[in-house]
C-alpha positions in Angstrom: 0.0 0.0 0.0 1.5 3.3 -1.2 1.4 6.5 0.7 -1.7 8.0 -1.3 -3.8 4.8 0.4 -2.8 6.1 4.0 -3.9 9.7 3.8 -6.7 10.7 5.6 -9.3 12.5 3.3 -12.0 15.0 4.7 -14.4 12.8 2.4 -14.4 9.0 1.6 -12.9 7.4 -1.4 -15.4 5.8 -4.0 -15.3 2.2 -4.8 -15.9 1.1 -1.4 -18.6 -0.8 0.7 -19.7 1.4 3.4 -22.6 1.7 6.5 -24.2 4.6 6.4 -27.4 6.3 8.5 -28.8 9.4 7.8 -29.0 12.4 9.9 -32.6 14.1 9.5 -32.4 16.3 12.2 -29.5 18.2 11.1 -30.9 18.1 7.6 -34.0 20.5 9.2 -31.2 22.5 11.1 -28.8 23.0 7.9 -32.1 25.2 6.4 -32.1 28.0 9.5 -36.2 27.9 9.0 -36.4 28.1 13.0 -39.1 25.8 12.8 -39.1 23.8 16.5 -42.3 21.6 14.7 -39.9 19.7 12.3 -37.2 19.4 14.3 -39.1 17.3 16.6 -40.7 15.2 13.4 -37.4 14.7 12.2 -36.2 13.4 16.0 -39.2 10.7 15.6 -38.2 9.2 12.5 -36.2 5.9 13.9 -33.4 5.8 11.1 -31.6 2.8 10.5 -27.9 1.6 9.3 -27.3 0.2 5.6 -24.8 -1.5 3.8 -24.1 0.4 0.6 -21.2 0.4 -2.0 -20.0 4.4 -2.5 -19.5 4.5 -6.6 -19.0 8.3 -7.3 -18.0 11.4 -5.1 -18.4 14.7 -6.4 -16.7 17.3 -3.5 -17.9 20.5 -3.4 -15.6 23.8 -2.3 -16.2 24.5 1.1 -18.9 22.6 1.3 -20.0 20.8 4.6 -20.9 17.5 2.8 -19.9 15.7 -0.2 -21.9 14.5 -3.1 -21.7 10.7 -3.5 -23.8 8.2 -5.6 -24.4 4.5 -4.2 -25.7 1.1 -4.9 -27.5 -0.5 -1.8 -26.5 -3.5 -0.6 -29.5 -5.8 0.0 -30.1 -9.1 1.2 -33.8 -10.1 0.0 -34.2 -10.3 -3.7 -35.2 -7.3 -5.6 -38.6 -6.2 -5.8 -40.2 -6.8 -8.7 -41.7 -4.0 -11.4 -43.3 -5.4 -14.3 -44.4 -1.7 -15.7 -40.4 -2.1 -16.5 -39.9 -5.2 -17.3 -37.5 -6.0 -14.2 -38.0 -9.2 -11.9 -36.6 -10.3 -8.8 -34.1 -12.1 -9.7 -32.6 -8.8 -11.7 -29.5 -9.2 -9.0 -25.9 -9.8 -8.5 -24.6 -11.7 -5.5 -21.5 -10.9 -3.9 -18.8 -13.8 -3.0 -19.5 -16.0 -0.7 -22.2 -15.4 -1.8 -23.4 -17.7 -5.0 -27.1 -17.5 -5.1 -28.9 -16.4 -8.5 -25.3 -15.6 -10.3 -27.0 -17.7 -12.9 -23.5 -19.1 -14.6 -21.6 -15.6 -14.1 -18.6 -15.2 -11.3 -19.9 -13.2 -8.0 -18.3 -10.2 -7.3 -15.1 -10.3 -5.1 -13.7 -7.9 -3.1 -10.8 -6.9 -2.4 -10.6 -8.0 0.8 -13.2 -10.7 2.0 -16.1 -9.5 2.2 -18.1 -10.6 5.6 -21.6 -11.5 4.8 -22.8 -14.2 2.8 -26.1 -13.3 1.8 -25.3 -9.9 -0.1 -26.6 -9.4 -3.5 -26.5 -5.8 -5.8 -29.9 -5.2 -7.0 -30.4 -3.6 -11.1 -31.2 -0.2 -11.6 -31.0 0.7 -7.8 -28.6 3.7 -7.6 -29.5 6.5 -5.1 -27.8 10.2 -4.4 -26.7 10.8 -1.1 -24.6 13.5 0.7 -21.9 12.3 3.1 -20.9 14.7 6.1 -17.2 16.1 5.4 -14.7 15.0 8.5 -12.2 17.7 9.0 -10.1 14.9 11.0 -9.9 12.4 8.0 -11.8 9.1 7.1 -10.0 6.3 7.8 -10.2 3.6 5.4 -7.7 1.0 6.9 -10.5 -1.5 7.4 -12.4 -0.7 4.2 -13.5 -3.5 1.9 -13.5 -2.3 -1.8 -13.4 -3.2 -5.3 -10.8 -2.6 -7.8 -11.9 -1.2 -11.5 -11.4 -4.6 -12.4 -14.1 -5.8 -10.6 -16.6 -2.7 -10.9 -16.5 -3.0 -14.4 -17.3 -7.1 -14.2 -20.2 -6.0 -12.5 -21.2 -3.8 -15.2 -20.3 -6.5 -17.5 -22.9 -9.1 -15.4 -25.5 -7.2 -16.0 -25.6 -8.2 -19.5 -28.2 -10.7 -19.9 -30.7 -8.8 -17.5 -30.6 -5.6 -19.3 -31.4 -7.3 -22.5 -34.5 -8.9 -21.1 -35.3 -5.7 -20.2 -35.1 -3.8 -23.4 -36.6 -7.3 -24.9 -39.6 -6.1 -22.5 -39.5 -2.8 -23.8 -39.7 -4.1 -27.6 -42.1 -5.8 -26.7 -44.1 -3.4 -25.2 -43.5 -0.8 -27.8 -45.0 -3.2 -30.4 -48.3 -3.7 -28.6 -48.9 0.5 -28.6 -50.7 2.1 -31.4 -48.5 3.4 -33.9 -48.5 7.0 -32.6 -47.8 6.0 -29.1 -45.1 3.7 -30.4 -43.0 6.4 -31.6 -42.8 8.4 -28.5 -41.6 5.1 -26.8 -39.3 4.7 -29.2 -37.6 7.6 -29.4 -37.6 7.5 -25.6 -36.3 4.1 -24.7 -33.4 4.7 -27.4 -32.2 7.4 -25.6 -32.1 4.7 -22.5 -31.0 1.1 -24.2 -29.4 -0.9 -21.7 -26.9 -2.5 -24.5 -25.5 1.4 -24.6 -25.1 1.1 -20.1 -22.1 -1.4 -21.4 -20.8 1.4 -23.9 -20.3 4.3 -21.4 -18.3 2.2 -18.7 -15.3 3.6 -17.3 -12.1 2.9 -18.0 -9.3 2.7 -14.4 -9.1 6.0 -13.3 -12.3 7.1 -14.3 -15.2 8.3 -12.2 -17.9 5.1 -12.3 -21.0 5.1 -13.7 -21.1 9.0 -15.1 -23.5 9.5 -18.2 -25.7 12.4 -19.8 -28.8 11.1 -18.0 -28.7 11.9 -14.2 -29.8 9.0 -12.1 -27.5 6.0 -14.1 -25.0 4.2 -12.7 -24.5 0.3 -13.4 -26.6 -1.8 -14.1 -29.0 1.3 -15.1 -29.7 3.1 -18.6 -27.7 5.8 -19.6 -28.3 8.2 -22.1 -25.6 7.7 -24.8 -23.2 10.4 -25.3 -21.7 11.7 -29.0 -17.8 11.3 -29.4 -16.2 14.5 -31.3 -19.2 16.7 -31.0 -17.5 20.1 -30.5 -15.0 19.1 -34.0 -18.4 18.0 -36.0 -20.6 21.0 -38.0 -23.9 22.2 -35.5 -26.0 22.3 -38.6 -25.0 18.4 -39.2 -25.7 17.4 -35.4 -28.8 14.9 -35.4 -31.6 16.4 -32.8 -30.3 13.6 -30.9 -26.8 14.4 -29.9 -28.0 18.3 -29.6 -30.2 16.9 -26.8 -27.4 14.7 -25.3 -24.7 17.8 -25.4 -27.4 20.0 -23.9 -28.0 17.8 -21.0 -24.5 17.0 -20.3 -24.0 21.2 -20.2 -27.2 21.2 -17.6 -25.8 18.6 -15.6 -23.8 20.5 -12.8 -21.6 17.8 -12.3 -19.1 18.8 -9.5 -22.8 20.4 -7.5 -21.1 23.6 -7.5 -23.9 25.5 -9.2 -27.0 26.2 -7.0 -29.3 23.4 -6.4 -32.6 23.4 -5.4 -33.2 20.4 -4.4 -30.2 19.5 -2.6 -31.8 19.9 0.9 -34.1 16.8 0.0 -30.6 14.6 -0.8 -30.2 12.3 2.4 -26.9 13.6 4.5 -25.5 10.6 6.2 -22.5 9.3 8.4 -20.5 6.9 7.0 -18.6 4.0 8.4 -16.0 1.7 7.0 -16.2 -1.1 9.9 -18.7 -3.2 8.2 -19.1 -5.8 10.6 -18.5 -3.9 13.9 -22.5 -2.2 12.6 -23.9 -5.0 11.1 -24.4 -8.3 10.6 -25.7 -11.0 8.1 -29.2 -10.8 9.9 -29.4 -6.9 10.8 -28.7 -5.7 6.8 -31.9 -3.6 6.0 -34.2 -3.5 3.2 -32.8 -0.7 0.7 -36.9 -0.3 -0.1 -36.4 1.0 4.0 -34.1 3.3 2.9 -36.2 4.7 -0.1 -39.3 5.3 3.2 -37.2 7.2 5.3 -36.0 9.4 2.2 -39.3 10.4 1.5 -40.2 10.9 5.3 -37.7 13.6 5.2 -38.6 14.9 2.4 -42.4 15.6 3.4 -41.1 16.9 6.3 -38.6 19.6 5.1 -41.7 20.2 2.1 -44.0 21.2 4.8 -41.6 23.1 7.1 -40.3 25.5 3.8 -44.5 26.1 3.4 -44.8 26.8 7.0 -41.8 29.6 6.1 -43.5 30.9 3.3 -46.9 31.3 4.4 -45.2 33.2 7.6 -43.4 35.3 4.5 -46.4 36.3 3.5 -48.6 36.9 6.6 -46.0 39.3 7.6 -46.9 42.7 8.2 -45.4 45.1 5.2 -42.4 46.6 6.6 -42.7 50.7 7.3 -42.4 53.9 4.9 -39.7 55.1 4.5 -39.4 58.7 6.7 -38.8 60.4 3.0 -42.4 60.3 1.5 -43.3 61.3 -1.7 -45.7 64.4 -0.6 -42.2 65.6 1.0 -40.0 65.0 -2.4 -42.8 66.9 -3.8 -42.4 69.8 -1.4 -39.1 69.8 -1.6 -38.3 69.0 -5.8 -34.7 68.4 -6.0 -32.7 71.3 -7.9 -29.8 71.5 -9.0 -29.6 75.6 -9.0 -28.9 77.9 -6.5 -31.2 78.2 -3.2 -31.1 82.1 -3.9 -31.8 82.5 -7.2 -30.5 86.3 -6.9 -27.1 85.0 -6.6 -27.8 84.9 -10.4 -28.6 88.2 -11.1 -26.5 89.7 -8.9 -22.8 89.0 -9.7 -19.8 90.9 -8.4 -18.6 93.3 -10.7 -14.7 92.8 -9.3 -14.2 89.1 -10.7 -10.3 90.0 -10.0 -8.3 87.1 -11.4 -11.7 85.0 -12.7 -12.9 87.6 -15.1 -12.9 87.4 -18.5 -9.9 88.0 -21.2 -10.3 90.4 -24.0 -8.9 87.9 -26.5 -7.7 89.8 -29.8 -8.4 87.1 -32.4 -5.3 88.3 -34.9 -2.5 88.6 -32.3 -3.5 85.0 -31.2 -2.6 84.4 -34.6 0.4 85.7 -35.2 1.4 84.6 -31.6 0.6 80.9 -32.5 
């Protein structure tokens, strides 16, 4: 292990498993509404520890918490959604673990990994925002996967993602034709084949594409190569779109975000077993409740503030009326208007020159 592996960062690294529980109450105190009624809603909600893998960090400048997009680790099989063609057994099981790898190689860590029952679940990536440590994270007991290995699991996914878009196909083909076409032009912008096409390569970020909410296993919206070399008026509608959104995408979260109160904050710990065990790993569909508890909460505390905005009493005059402007019109001339007319005849060094036009002449 080099020296890099050994520094203490104020954020976590990416491409490790990791517990993490999320802090409601502080995300109510972050906003500075004042408002004692969700403070006390969000001490009520009984949060819970989860296994997760961190995929992507995106720091911000100054910023008390850090940006980071993560697949939960779950131990039941995935919940089905047939509106989207995914089944249960849409999941990837993580060694020891061998159940439903259906002929492909369970994902190894780096390090053994201490449950046995662990599987990733398809199209399950969430946004979360990790609480910065000005002492360091340490991450000398953290289990994680090499680039290797993330991009095997984005590799596994395979044969799911084509039953998916066989589902979509399929689906497209029963709507009338009209209907069809908006499908089409919607699902192409999301094939699964292209998920396997925008991969990283080592030492990229994983899982970035155009469409916001991707990650493996998920759809991505494909990105043009060579756009900014290529002619604009020979761009399809297509990859105008795809540059567009990758422009809108505020990547690093520097740019001011609206919705970046409703983004869970968490605490983060690399001791997987010293939080958890094999029996005690939560739903991720648990995860998803509490997200939205917090999210009706700080929803109704920002209406409470508004509605208080606007019950407030106007604010004073100020002690400059009009009437008085009006009294008292702003001029620009003297008070005493007969300083005008009544100059000095003695202007001593001010007054005028007699200026005789010719000898200027000659003298210039």
């Amino acid at each position: 292990m080099g020296p890099y592996s050994q520094l203490k960062l104020p954020f976590p690294r990416p491409d490790r498993f990791a517990v993490i529980q999320m802090d409601p109450v502080e995300m109510v105190q972050q906003l500075n509404l004042d408002d004692e009624e969700a403070i006390l809603e969000a001490y009520s909600l009984n949060t819970k520890k989860y296994l997760v893998y961190l995929e992507l960090d995106l720091p911000g400048p100054k910023s008390p918490w850090c940006r980071f997009t993560v697949l939960p680790v779950a131990t039941p099989l995935r919940p089905d959604e047939p509106s989207h063609g995914i089944a249960s057994d849409m999941v990837m099981p993580i060694a020891p673990n061998t159940r439903y790898a259906k002929g492909r190689t369970p994902i190894t860590a780096n390090t053994p990994f201490p449950f046995d029952n662990c599987f990733f679940w398809i199209e399950s990536r969430m946004t979360v925002r990790v609480k910065i440590r000005p002492e360091g994270y340490d991450e000398s007991n953290a289990v994680a996967l090499s680039s290797r290995k993330w991009f095997a699991l984005t590799k596994a996914w395979m044969v799911d993602l084509e039953r998916i878009d066989a589902f979509r196909d399929k689906y497209e083909t029963a709507l009338p034709p009209t209907e069809a076409s908006v499908v089409s032009r919607d699902t192409s912008s999301h094939s699964s084949l292209n998920a396997l096409l925008t991969a990283p390569s080592s030492g990229t970020p994983s899982g970035i594409s155009v469409n916001s909410g991707t990650a493996a296993g998920q759809h991505p919206r494909p990105m043009s190569v060579g756009v900014s070399d290529a002619d604009p008026n020979s761009c399809t509608p297509d990859v105008v779109a795809s540059v567009q959104a990758l422009f809108s995408l505020n990547m690093f979260g520097w740019e001011p975000d609206s919705t970046f109160k409703f983004l869970p904050l968490v605490n983060v710990w690399f001791e997987l077993d010293s939080h958890l065990t094999s029996e005690t790993i939560p739903d991720p569909c648990e995860l998803k409740q509490e997200e939205a508890a917090i999210h009706s909460i700080i929803t109704k505390a920002l209406e409470r503030k508004a509605a208080a905005v606007l019950a407030a009493p106007a604010p004073p005059l100020s002690a400059h009326t009009h009437s008085e402007d009006q009294e008292h019109p702003i001029s620009f001339l003297p008070e005493d208007t007969n300083d005008i007319a009544e100059q000095p005849e003695d202007l001593g060094a001010h007054a005028p020159m007699d200026i005789d036009p010719e000898q200027t002449l000659v003298e210039l």
